[in-house]
TORKOL-4160 file (C-alpha; in steps of 0.2 Angstrom, whole numbers, padded with zeros to 4 digits, m for minus):
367
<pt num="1" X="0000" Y="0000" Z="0000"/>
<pt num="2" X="0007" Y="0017" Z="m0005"/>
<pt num="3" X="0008" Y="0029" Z="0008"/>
<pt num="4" X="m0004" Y="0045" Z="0010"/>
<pt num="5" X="0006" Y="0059" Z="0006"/>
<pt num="6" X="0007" Y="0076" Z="0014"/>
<pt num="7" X="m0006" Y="0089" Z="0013"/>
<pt num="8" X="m0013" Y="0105" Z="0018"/>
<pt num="9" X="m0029" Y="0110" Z="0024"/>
<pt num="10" X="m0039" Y="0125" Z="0031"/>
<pt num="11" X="m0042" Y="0125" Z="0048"/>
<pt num="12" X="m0049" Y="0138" Z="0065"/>
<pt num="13" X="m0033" Y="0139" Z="0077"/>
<pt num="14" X="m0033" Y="0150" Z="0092"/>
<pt num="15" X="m0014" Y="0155" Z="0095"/>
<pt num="16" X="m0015" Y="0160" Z="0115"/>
<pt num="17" X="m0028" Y="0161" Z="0125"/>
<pt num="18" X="m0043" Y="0174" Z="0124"/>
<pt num="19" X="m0035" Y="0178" Z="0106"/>
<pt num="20" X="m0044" Y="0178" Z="0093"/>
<pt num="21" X="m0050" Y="0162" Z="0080"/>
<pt num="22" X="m0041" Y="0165" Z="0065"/>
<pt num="23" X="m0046" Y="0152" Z="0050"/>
<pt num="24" X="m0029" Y="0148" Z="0040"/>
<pt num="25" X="m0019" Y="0136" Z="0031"/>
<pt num="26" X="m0010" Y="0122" Z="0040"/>
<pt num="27" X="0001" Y="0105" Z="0036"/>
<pt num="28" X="m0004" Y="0089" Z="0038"/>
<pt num="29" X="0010" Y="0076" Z="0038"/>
<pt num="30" X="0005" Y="0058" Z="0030"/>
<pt num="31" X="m0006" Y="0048" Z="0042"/>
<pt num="32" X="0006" Y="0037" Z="0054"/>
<pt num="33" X="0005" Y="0019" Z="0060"/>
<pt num="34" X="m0012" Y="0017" Z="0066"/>
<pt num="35" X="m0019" Y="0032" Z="0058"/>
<pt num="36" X="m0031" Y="0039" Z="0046"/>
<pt num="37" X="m0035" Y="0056" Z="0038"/>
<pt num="38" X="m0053" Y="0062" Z="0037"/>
<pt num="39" X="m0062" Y="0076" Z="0026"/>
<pt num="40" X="m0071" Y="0084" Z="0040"/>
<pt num="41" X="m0089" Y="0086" Z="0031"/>
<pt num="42" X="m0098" Y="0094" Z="0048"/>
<pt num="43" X="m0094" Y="0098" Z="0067"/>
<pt num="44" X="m0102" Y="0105" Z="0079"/>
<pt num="45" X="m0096" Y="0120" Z="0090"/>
<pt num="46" X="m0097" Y="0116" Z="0108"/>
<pt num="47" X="m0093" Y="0124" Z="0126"/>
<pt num="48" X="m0077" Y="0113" Z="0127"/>
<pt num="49" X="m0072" Y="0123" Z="0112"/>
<pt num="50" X="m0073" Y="0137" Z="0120"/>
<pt num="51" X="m0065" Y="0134" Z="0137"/>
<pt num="52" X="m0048" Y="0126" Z="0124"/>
<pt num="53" X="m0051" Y="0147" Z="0116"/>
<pt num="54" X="m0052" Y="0152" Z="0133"/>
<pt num="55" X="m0037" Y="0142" Z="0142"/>
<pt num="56" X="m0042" Y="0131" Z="0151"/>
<pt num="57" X="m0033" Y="0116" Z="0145"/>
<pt num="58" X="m0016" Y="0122" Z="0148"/>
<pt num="59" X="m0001" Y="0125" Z="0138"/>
<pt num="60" X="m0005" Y="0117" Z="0121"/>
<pt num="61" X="m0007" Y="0134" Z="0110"/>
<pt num="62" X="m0007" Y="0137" Z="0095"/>
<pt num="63" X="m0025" Y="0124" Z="0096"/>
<pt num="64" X="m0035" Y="0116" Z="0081"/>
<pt num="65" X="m0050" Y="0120" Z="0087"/>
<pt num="66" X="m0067" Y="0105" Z="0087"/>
<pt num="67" X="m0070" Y="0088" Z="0092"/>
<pt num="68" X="m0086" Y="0086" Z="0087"/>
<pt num="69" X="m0088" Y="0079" Z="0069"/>
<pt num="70" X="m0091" Y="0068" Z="0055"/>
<pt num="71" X="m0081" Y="0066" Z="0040"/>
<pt num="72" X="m0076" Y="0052" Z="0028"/>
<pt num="73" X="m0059" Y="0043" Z="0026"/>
<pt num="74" X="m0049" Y="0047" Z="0013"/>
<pt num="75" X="m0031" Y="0042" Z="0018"/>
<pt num="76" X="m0025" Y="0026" Z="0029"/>
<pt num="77" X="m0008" Y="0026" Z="0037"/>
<pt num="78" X="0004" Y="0009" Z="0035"/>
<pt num="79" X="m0004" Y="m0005" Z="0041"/>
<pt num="80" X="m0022" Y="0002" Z="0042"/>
<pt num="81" X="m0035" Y="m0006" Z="0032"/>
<pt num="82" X="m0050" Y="m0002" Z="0041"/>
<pt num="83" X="m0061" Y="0009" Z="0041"/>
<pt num="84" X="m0061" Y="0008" Z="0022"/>
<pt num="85" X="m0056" Y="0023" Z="0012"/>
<pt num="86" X="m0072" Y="0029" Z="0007"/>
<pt num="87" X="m0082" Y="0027" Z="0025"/>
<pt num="88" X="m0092" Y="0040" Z="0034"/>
<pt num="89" X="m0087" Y="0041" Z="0051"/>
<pt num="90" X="m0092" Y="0053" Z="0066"/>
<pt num="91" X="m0075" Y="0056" Z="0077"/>
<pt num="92" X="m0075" Y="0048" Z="0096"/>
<pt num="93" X="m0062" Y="0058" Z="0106"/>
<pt num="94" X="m0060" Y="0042" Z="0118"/>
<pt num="95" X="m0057" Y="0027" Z="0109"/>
<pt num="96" X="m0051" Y="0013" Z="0120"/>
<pt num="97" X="m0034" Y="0008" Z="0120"/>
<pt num="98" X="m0039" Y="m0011" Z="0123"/>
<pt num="99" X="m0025" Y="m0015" Z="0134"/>
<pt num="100" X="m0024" Y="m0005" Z="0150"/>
<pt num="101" X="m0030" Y="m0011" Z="0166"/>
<pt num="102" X="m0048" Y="m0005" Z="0162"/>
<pt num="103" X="m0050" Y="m0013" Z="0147"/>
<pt num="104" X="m0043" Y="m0029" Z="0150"/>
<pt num="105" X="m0058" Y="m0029" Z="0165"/>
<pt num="106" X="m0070" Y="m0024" Z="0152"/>
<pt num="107" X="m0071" Y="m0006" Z="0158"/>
<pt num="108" X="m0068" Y="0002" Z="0143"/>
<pt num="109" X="m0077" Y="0017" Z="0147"/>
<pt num="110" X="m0063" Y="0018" Z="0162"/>
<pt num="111" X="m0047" Y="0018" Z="0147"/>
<pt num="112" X="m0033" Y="0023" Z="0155"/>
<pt num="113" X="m0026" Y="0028" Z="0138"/>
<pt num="114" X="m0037" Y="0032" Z="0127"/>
<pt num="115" X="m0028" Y="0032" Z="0108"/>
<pt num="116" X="m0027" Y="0046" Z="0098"/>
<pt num="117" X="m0015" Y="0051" Z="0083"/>
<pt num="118" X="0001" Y="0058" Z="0085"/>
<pt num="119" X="0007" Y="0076" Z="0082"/>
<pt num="120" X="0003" Y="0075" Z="0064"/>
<pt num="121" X="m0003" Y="0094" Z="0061"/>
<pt num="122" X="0006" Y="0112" Z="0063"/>
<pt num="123" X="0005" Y="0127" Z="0058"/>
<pt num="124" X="0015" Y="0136" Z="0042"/>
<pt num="125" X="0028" Y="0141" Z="0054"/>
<pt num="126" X="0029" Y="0125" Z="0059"/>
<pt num="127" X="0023" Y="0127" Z="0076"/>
<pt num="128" X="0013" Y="0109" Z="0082"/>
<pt num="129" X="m0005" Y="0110" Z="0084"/>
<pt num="130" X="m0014" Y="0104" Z="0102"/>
<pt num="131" X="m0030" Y="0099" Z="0097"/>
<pt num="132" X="m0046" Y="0099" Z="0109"/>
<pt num="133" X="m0047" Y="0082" Z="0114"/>
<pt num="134" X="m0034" Y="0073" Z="0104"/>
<pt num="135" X="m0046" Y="0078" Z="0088"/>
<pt num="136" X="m0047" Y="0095" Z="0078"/>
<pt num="137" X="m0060" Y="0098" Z="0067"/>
<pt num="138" X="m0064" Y="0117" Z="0064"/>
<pt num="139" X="m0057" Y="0112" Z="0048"/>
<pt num="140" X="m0058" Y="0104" Z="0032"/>
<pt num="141" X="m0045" Y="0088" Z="0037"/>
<pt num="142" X="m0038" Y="0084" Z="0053"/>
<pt num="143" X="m0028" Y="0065" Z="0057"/>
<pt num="144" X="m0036" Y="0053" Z="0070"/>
<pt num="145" X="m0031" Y="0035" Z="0076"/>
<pt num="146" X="m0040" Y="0024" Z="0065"/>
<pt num="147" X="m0050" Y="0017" Z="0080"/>
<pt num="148" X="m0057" Y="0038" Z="0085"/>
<pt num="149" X="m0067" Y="0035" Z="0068"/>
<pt num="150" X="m0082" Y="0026" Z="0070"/>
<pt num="151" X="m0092" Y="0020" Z="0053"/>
<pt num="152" X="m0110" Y="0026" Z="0053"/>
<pt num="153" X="m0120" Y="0027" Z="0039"/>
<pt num="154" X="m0117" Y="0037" Z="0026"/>
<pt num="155" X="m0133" Y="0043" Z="0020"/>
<pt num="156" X="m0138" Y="0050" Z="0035"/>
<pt num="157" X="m0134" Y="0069" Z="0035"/>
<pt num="158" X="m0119" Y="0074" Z="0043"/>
<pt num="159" X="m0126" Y="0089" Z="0051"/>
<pt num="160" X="m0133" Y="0081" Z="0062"/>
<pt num="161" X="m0124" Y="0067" Z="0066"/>
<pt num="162" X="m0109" Y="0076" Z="0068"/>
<pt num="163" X="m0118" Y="0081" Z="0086"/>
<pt num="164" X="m0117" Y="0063" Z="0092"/>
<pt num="165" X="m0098" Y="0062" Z="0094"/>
<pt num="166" X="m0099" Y="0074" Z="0110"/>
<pt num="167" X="m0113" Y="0083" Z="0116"/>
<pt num="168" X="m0128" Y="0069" Z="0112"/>
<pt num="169" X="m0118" Y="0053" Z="0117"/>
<pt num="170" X="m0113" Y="0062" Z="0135"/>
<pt num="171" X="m0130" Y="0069" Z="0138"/>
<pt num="172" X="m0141" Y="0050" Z="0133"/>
<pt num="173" X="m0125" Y="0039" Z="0138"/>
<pt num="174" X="m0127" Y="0048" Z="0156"/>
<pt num="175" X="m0143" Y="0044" Z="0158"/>
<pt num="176" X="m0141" Y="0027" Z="0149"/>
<pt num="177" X="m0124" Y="0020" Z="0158"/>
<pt num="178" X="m0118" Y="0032" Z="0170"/>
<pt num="179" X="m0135" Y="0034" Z="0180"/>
<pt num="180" X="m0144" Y="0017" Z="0174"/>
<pt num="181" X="m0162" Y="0027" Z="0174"/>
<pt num="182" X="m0177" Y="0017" Z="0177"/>
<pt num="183" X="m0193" Y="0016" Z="0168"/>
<pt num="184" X="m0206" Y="0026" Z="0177"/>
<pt num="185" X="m0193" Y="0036" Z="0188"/>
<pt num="186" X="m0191" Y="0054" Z="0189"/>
<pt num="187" X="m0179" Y="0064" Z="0184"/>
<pt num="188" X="m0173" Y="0083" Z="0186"/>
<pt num="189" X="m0160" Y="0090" Z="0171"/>
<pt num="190" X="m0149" Y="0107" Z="0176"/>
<pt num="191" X="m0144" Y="0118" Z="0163"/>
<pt num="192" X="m0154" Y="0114" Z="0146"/>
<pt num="193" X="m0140" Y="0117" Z="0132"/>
<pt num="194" X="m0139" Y="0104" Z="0119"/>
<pt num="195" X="m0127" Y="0091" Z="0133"/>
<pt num="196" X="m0145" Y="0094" Z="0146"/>
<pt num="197" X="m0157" Y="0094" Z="0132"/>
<pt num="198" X="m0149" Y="0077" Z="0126"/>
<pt num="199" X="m0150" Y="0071" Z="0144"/>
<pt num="200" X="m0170" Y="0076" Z="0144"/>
<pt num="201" X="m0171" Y="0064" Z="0127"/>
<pt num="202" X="m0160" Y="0050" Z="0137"/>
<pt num="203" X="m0174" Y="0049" Z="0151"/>
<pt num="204" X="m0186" Y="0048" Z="0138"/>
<pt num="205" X="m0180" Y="0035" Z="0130"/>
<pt num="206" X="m0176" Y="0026" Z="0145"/>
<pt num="207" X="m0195" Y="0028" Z="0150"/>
<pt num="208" X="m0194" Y="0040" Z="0165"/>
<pt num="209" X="m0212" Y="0046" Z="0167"/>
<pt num="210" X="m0209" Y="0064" Z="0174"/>
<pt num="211" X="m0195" Y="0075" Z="0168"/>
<pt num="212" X="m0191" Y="0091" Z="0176"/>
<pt num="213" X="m0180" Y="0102" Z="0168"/>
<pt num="214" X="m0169" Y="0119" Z="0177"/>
<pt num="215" X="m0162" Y="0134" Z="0169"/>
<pt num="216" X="m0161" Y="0152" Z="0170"/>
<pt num="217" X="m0168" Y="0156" Z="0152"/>
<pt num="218" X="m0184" Y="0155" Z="0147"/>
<pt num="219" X="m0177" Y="0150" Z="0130"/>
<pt num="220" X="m0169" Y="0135" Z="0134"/>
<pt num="221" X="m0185" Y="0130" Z="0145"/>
<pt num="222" X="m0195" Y="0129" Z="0130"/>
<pt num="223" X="m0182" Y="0119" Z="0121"/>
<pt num="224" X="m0185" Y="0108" Z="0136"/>
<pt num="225" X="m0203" Y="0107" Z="0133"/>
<pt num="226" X="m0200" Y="0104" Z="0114"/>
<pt num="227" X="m0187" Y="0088" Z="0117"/>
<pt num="228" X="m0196" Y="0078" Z="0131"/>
<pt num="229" X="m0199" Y="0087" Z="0147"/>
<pt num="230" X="m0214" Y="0087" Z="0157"/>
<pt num="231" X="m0210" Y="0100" Z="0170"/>
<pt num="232" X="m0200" Y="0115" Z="0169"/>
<pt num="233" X="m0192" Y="0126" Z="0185"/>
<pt num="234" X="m0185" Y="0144" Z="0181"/>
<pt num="235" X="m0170" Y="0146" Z="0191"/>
<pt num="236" X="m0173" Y="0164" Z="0191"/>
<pt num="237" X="m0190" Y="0161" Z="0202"/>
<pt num="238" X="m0182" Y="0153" Z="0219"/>
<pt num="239" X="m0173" Y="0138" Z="0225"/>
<pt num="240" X="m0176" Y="0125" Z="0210"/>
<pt num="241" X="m0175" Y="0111" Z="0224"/>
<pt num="242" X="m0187" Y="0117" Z="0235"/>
<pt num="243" X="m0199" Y="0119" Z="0219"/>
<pt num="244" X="m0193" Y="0100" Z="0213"/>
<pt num="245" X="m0198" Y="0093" Z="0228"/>
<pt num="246" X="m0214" Y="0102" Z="0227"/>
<pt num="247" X="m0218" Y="0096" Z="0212"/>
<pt num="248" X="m0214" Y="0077" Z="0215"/>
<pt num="249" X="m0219" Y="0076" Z="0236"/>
<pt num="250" X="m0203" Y="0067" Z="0238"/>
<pt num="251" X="m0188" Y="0073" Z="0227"/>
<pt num="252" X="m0182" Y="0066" Z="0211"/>
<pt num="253" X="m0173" Y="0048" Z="0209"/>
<pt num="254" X="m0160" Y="0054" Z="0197"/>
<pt num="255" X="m0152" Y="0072" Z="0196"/>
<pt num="256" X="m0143" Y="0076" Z="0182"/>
<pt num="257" X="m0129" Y="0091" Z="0181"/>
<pt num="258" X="m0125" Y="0098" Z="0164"/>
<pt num="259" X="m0115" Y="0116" Z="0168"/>
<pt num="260" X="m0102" Y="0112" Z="0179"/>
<pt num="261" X="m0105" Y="0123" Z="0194"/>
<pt num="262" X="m0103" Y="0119" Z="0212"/>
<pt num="263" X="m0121" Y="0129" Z="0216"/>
<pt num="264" X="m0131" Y="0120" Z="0203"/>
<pt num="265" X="m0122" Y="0103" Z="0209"/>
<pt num="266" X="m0129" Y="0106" Z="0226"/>
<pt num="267" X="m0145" Y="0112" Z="0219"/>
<pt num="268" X="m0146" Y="0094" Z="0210"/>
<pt num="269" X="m0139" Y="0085" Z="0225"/>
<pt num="270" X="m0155" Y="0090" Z="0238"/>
<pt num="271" X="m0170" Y="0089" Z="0225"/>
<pt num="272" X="m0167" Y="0069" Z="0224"/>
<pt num="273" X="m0176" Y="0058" Z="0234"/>
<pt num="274" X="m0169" Y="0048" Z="0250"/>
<pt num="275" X="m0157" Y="0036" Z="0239"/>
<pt num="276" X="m0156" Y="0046" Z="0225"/>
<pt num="277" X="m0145" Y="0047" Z="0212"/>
<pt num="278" X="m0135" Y="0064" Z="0206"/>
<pt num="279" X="m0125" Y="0064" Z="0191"/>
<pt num="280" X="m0111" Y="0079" Z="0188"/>
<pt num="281" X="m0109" Y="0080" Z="0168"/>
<pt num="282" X="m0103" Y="0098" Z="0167"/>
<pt num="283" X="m0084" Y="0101" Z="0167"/>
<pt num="284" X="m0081" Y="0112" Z="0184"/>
<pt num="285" X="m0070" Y="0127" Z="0179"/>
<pt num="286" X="m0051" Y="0126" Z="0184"/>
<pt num="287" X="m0051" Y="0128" Z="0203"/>
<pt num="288" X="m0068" Y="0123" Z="0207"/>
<pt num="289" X="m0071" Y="0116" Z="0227"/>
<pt num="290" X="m0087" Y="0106" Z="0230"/>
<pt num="291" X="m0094" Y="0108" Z="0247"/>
<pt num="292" X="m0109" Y="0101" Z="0255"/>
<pt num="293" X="m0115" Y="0097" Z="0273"/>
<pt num="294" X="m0108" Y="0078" Z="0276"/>
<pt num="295" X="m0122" Y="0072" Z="0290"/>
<pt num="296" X="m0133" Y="0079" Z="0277"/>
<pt num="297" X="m0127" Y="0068" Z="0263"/>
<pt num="298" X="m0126" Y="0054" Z="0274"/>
<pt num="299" X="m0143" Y="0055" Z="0279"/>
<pt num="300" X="m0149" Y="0055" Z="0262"/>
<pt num="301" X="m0141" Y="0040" Z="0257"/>
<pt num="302" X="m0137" Y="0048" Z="0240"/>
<pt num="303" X="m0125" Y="0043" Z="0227"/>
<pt num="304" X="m0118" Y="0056" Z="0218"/>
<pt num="305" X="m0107" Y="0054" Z="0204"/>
<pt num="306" X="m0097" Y="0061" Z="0189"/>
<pt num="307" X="m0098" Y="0053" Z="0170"/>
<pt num="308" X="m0086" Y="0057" Z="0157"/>
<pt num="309" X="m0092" Y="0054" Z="0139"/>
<pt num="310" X="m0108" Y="0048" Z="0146"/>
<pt num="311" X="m0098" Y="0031" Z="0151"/>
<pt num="312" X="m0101" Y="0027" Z="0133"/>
<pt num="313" X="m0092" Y="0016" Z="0121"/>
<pt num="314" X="m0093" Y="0024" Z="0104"/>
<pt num="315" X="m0091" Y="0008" Z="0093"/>
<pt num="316" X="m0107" Y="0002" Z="0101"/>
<pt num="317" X="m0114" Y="0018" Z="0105"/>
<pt num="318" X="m0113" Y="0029" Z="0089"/>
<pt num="319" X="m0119" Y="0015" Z="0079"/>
<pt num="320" X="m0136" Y="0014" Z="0090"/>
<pt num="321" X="m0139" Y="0031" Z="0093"/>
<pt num="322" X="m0137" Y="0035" Z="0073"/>
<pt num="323" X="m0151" Y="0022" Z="0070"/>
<pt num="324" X="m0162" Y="0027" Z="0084"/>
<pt num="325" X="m0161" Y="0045" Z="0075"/>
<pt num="326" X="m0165" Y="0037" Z="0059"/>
<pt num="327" X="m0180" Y="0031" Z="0066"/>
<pt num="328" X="m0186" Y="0045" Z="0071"/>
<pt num="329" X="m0183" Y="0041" Z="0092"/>
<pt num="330" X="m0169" Y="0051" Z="0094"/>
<pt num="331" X="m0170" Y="0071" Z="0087"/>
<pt num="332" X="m0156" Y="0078" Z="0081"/>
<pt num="333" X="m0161" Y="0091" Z="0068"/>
<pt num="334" X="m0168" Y="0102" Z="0079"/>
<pt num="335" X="m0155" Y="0102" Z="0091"/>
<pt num="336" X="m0147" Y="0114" Z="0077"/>
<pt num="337" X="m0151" Y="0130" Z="0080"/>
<pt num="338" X="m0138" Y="0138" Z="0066"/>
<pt num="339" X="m0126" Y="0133" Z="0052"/>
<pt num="340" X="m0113" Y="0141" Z="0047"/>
<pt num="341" X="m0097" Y="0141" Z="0036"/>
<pt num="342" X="m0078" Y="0139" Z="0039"/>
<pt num="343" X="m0074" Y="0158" Z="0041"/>
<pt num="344" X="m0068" Y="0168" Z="0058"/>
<pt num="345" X="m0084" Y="0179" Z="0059"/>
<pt num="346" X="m0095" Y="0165" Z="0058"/>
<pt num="347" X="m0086" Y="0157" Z="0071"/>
<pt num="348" X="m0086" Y="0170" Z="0083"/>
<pt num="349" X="m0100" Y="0172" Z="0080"/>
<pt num="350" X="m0106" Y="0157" Z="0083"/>
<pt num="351" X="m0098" Y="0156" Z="0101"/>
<pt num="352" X="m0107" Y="0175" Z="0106"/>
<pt num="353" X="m0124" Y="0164" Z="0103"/>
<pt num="354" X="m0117" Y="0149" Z="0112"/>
<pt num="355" X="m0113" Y="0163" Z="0128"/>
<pt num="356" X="m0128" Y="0169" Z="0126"/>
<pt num="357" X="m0138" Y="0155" Z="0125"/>
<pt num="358" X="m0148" Y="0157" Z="0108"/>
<pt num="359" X="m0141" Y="0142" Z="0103"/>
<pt num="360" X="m0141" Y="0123" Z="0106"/>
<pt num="361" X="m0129" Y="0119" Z="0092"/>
<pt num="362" X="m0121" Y="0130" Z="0078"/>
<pt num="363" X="m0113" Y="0117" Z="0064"/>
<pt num="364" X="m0100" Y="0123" Z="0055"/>
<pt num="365" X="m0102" Y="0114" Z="0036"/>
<pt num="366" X="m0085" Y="0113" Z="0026"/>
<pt num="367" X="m0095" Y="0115" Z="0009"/>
């Protein structure tokens, strides 16, 4: 098999942090051992996106910035014969290693060392590219190990199917895996962005027969209302706990966290019911201290919890979250509130309406 050669590609870096996203040309070495080279068709811009923009990933700058996509694979690296040249993946930015201690238990969702490809991308001056979470795809190509691309279907529009590789796999694999909800439970969501509106379709599908869903913007709320929830609490109005519990008698089985903030955490934690279940799915900021009355929590004989990824494993999981959306049980057209193309304005833009909460998911399409 010849070997790919080098290319170039367009691509959305951020050089420092808090600078500004600047579209330009990069280089792309030949995919390596192990590796394959995607066309980025669609990816989604997400919060982790923004906090790689804003710094909070450490000293990796210059960044490709995305993680969120679906492309097709148009190069293999020595060795790799599968996927096929040809296939429409979505990108998983933890694909089990195989071999660490977690894997050999058959924890996969625990991989200890999660693959991803090595430093294949830089810019013209030659400076290595970080890439949020080992992927990069604000861009029309970006490398990957072969197992971070994950065959799906390819007439299934990539739109929307970019959105399972991040934000729809951690919000229904959270409710799926992570939490294990039970049919005819109840379950409260905080913070209805497209992570907590994918966790208010999870409980649906997992047949939770009351959904309550918390945030500030009455926006959002009504997204709430559109994907699956029966209840919803303005954060704005009072202590959403207090109005939880008014609303269920007892407290919720299963709280779900999507912001990352120690107050909402708390706020989840005490509208469960005695032996509840909380689940933190928001990244805490840099810093962060959780704090919480200990005779409390013992009392309640609550779990509480943090899932990464939604616990999921993408080769099963993509696979069945793609079908369930092509039989109509899963929605992810509506979660895209804004397309836009590979330019800086549009970009920027499209993180202002992600701040400010007008939108679920801009996807950027490569054209």
């Amino acid at each position: 098999m010849s070997e790919a050669p080098a290319t170039r590609a367009r691509a959305a870096i951020v050089r420092e942090a808090n600078a500004p996203v600047v579209v330009e040309d990069i280089e792309l070495d030949a995919p390596g051992p192990g590796e394959v080279r995607v066309r980025v068709l669609a990816t989604g811009v997400c919060h982790t996106d923004l906090h790689a923009c804003m710094g909070n990933f450490g000293a990796e700058f210059p960044y490709y910035l995305g993680h969120e996509a679906t492309g097709i694979v148009e190069a293999h690296g020595p060795d790799v014969t599968t996927p096929a040249l040809g296939t429409t993946v979505v990108i998983n930015w933890r694909a089990a290693c195989g071999d660490c201690r977690f894997c050999a238990a058959g924890r996969a969702n625990f991989c200890a060392r999660p693959l991803v490809a090595g430093p294949r991308m830089r810019t013209l001056d030659g400076r290595p590219l970080g890439r949020v979470l080992g992927v990069g795809s604000f861009g029309t190509h970006t490398i990957v190990h072969a197992r971070q691309a994950v065959p799906i279907a390819a007439e299934l529009p990539p739109e929307a199917t970019c959105l399972i590789g991040c934000g729809v796999v951690t919000g229904v694999g959270a409710v799926l895996y992570a939490a294990a909800v039970r049919p005819g439970s109840t379950v409260a969501v905080f913070g209805c962005g497209a992570v907590g509106i994918s966790v208010i379709q999870g409980a649906r599908l997992a047949g939770a027969s009351r959904i309550i869903a918390v945030d500030l913007a009455p926006k959002k709320l009504d997204w709430a209302l559109k994907f699956g929830a029966t209840d919803v609490v303005d954060a704005r109005e009072g202590e959403p706990s207090k109005k939880i519990r008014a609303l269920t008698g007892t407290g919720v089985d299963y709280a779900f966290e999507a912001i990352g903030l120690p107050d909402t955490l708390n706020q989840a934690m005490w509208s469960c019911d005695l032996g509840g279940t909380c689940v933190l799915i928001g990244v805490p900021v840099p810093g962060a201290k959780l704090s919480f009355p200990g005779t409390k929590f013992f009392y309640s004989r609550a779990t509480l919890k943090a899932t990464f990824y939604g616990d999921c494993l993408a080769t099963r999981d993509f696979p069945l979250l793609a079908g369930w959306y092509r039989d109509k049980r899963l929605d992810l057209d509506s979660l895209v509130t804004a397309r836009v193309g590979l330019s800086d304005g549009e970009i920027a833009d499209a993180f202002k309406a992600m701040e400010r909460g007008e939108a679920l998911r801009t996807v950027i399409l490569m054209g």
